[in-house]
KEVODO-288484 format. One record per residue (C-alpha): residue in one letter; x, y, z. Coordinates in steps of 0.05 Angstrom, whole numbers, plus 5000, padded with zeros to 4 digits. Layout:
N
AXYZ
...
This chain:
481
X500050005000
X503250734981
X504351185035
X498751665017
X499452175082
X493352625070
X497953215086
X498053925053
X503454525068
X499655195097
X500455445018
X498854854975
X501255104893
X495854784844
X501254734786
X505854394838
X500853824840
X498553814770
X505953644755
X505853094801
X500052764772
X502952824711
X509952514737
X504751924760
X502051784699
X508651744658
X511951334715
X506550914720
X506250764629
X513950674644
X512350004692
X514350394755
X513349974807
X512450474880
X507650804814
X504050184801
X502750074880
X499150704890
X495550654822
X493250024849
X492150234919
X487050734894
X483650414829
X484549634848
X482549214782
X481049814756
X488549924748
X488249484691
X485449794647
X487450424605
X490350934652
X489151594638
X492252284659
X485152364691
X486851784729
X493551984767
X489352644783
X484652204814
X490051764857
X492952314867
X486452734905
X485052104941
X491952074973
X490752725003
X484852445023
X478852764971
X474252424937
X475452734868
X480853164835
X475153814830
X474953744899
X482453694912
X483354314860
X478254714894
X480754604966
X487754934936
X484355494907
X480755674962
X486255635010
X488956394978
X483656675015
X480756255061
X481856465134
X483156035198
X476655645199
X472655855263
X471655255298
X469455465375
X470554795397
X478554835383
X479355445422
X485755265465
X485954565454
X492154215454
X494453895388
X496253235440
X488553205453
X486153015387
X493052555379
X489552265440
X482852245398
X485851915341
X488751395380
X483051105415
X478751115350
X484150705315
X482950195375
X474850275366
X476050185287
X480349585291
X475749295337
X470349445283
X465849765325
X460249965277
X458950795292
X467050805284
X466050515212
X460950915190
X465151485202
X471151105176
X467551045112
X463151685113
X470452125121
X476151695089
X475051725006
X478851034999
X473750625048
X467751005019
X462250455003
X462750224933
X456050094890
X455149404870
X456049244790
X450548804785
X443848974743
X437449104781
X434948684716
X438348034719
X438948064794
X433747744834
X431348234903
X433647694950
X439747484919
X440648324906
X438948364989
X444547765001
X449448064959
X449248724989
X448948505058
X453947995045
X458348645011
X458249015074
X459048465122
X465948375079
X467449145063
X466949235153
X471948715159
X475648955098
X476349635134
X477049445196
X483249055186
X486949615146
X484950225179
X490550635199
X492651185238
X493151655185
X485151445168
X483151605247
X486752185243
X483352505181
X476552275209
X477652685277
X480453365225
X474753275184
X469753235239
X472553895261
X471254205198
X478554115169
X480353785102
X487353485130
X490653355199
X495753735186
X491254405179
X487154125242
X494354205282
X496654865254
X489755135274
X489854845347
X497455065352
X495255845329
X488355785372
X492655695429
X497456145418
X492056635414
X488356485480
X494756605514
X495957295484
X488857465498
X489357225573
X495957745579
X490858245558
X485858105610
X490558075662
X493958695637
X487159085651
X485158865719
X485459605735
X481059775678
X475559105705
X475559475771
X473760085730
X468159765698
X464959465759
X465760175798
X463060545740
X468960925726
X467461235661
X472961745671
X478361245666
X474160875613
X473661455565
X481461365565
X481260595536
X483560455458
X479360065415
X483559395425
X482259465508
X475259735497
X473859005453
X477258615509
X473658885571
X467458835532
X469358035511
X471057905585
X463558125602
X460957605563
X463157085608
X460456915685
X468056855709
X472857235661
X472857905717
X477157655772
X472857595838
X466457625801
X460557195791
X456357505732
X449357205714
X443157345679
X443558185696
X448758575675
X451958705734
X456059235721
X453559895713
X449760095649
X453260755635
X460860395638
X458259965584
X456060515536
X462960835543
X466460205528
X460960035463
X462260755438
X469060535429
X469259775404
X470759515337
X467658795346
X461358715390
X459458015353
X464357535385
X462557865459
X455157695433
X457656945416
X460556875482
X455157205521
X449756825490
X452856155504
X453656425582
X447056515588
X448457335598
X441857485582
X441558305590
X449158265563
X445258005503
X439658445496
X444859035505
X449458815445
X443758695398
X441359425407
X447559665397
X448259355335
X452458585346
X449558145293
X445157625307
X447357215249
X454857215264
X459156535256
X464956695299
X468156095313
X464055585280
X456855695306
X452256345312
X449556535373
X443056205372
X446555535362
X450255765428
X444355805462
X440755215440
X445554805460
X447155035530
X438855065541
X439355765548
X431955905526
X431356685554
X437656845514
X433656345452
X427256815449
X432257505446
X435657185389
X430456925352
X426857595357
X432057915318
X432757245272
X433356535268
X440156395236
X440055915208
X434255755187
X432655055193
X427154525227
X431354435287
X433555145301
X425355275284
X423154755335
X428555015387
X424755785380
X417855455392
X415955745330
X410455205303
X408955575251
X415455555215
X416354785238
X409654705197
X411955055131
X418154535128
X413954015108
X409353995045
X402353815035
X404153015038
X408453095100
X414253035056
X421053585089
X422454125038
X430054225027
X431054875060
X429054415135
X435154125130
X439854685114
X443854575185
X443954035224
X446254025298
X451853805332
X453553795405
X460953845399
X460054615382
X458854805445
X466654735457
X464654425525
X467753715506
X463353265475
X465152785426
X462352925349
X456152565331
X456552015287
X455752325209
X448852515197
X444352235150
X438452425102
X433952065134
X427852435143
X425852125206
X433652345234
X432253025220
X425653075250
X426852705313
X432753225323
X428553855321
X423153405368
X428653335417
X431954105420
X423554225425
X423553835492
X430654175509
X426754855509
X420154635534
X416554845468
X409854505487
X406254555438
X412154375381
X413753785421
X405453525421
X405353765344
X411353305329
X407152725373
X401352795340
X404752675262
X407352045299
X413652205326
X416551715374
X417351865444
X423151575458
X427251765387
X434751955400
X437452245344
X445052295365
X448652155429
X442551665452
X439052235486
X431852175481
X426752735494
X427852635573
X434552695573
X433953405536
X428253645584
X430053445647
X435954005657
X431654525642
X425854295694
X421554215626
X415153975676
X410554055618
X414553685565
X416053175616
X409652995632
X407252915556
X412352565537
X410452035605
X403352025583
X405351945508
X409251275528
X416051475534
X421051055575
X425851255629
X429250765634
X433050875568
X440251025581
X444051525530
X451151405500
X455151895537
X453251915613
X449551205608
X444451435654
X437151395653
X432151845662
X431851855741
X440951845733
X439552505700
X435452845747
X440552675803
X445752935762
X443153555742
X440553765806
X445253535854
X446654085887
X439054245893
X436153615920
X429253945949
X427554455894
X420554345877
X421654295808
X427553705823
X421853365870
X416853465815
X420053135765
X422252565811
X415852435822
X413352445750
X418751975737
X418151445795
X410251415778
X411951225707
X417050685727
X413150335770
């Protein structure tokens, strides 16, 4: 097997590469054998027959580790003015973790456990499923349904045997939102470079902080741009002042945060930050001074951020400004039935724009692994919004969706059924439907392995006799007796 290494410098030259695949495909007419390895690595029997220039493009995209040579070519073009892709989950990672990553899903591939082959073979070009030759006409549906079962049954072991490190390694870059491990590393190297120089910052303005919280706005009115942007990024989170606790309010006074938003340059990643810390006036403040709703930085827009920390107040602000993006899930998370109705058509069928973005939990940054790739399975994309519904207590969504005849119980990724996403909110309600609708508690999901009742006592652990925890208990223990 040629030692394809799915590796690109920072400035990848098109011609550079067009020369190589050229070099291939006279090496390879010449009998060259190292040529005649990777042709065959690549094309298999396929080698055997007339190999065009077309071809060594083609060997030559999938040892980088894209499925065609347009794809390959595009990447390259792009990468003149493509930035650092904003991926909030990297932010001061180390490089070692996802080494770390890579290793253990080698171990999980190997072992051919089945979610790490699908992504083996939804990520890696060279394991990509191939389509059977045989003719729907002078195939027989049984001996069609043996074949292909007996094809997959032999492509899993097939992969699982020569998966490398270099294929675990791609899938965990590409999961990211990185063509290549190698770009996956720079950008983890630079992200963490940067969090340092921005920590120096902070700690260079602790002066300025105690400014802020006293209401200074004499000493404030004497910030640059550059500090004005950092004080106002440190207010976005409930621990980035030293010695303070911020919440819900802003809790610093009103006219110190004019001064410093008459002088930033950036209010959109404070907004990003604030919205996934649940600073819910901190958010109202930024969008009427102008921070855009709709902004990606790092990876996800705000609303995302929200969603997926269950921060429902900071939802509602968001969505009143605009849903971005605009999809069933994000829809269903807003409680806005009306636009989780016009996603499907008058047969029930999803129209395409429903499934324009998909969730994932590992945006949130706070450590969770990527879901397993998702699929266009119509049910998939349903029972996510249904779930995000329960997350945000969206009554009426969450009946709508079990009425149309919605499972219960359906987990679309990480095993987390509709419990599992309404019992940290205290989603009573949703709860209680879902109970009298049939759903099951005892279901464990994938990550904690914890049922229903496992939950609660996680969640609320510090608050063993709220109501709402005693409430829910309650609900629960009724349904599992």
């Amino acid at each position: 097997m040629s030692d394809r290494h799915f590796e690109l410098p920072v400035h990848p030259n098109l011609d550079y590469y067009r020369k190589q695949a050229k070099r291939l495909h006279h090496a390879y007419a010449a009998g060259d054998a190292e040529a005649e390895a990777r042709v065959a690595d690549v094309l298999g029997y396929r080698a055997a027959e007339r190999f065009l220039l077309s071809d060594a493009q083609f060997v030559l995209a999938q040892e980088h580790g894209f499925r065609t040579w347009a794809e390959f070519r595009a990447h390259i073009d792009s990468r003149s003015t493509t930035e650092d892709r904003p991926v909030s989950r990297l932010m001061g990672v180390s490089p070692g973790i996802y080494a770390s990553m890579a290793d253990a899903l080698l171990v999980e591939l190997r072992r051919g456990d089945p979610g790490a082959l699908q992504r083996l073979r939804a990520y890696v070009p060279r394991h990509a499923p191939a389509t059977s030759a045989a003719s729907p006409a002078t195939t027989s549906a049984a001996a069609a349904s043996c074949a292909v079962s007996s094809a997959a049954s032999e492509s899993s072991s097939s992969a699982a045997a020569t998966a490398e490190l270099r294929d675990a390694r791609l899938i965990i870059a590409r999961e990211l939102g990185f063509p290549t491990w190698q770009e996956l590393v720079s950008f983890t190297e630079k992200s963490r470079r940067d969090l340092d120089d921005r920590r120096e910052k902070r700690r260079q303005l602790r002066r300025e902080a105690e400014a802020l919280l006293a209401g200074d706005t004499d000493r404030l009115a004497g910030l640059t741009a550059e500090q004005a942007d950092t004080l106002l990024h440190m207010l976005a989170g409930p621990e980035t002042i030293p010695g303070v606790r911020l919440g819900k309010a802003l809790g610093v006074p009103r006219g110190a945060v004019d001064v410093l938003l008459g002088k930033a340059t950036n209010l959109d990643l404070p907004l990003t930050w604030a919205a996934r810390s649940n600073r819910v006036e901190y958010v109202r403040l930024l969008l009427d001074a102008g921070a855009d709703p709709g902004t990606r930085k790092w990876g996800v827009t705000p609303l995302e951020d929200a969603i997926y920390h269950g921060n429902t107040e900071v939802v509602d602000l968001l969505a009143g400004h605009g849903i971005v993006p605009r999809a069933l899930w994000t829809y269903a998370a807003c409680g806005r039935l009306d636009l989780v109705r016009a996603c499907f058509d008058a047969d029930g069928r999803l129209r395409p724009g429903a499934v324009s973005a998909r969730p994932d939990l590992a945006d949130t940054g706070a450590g969770f692994p990527s879901r397993l790739p998702a699929t266009d399975d119509p049910a998939e994309v349903v029972g996510e919004a249904f779930v995000h519904a329960c997350q945000h207590g969206r009554i009426e969504v969450v009946r709508w969706f079990l009425d149309r005849g919605v499972h219960p119980d359906v987990a679309p990724y990480l095993g987390r059924t509709g419990l599992h996403w309404a019992i940290p909110g205290g989603r009573l309600q949703v709860v209680r439907l879902l109970l009298e609708r049939g759903a099951d508690p005892s279901i464990r999901d994938d990550l904690l392995r914890a049922d229903a009742d496992g939950w609660l006592h996680i969640v609320f652990a510090a608050r063993p006799h709220d109501p709402v925890t005693q409430q829910l208990h309650d609900l629960i223990e009724s349904r599992s007796r």
